[in-house]
C-alpha angles and dihedrals in degrees: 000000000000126000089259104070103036080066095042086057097041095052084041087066091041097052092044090048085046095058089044085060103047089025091103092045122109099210108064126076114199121220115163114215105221113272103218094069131087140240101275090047097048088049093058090038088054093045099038087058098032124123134179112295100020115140116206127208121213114181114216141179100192113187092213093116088255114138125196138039123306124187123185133201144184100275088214091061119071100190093052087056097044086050090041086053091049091041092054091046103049090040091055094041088053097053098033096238130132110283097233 
């Protein structure tokens, strides 16, 4: 199986254990960008349909050597960064990793 797809599958668990998490929360909407696209093409989907306040989720398994759960938001928007630093927690408590 090539590296590709072991990610794929693996961000694919992580998103899906991600939505279990938040999935009682009123204050997430959930919207899922297609998955047959590519990065270019999610990246105009997300912004075409964006509005103030969304918070959008990109999965990543980076091979850096960094171990644990990041999550980035836009610096101008104070709730994004309060629900990126909730997102980060709860992820890392989840899988039991280091909240980056």
């Amino acid at each position: 199986m090539d590296r590709s797809q072991t990610e794929y599958r693996w961000v694919r668990k992580i998103s899906n254990a991600l939505y279990e998490l938040t999935k009682t929360s009123t204050d997430y909407k959930y919207i899922f960008v297609p998955a047959d696209i590519n990065l270019g093409d999610r990246i105009a989907w997300i912004n075409k349909r964006a509005v103030d306040g969304d918070v959008c989720i990109e999965l990543h398994m980076n091979s850096g050597g960094g171990n644990g759960t990041e999550v980035l938001a836009h610096a101008k928007s104070k709730y994004a960064l309060a629900k990126a630093s909730e997102i980060s927690a709860m992820m890392a408590s989840s899988m039991g990793l280091k909240n980056r």
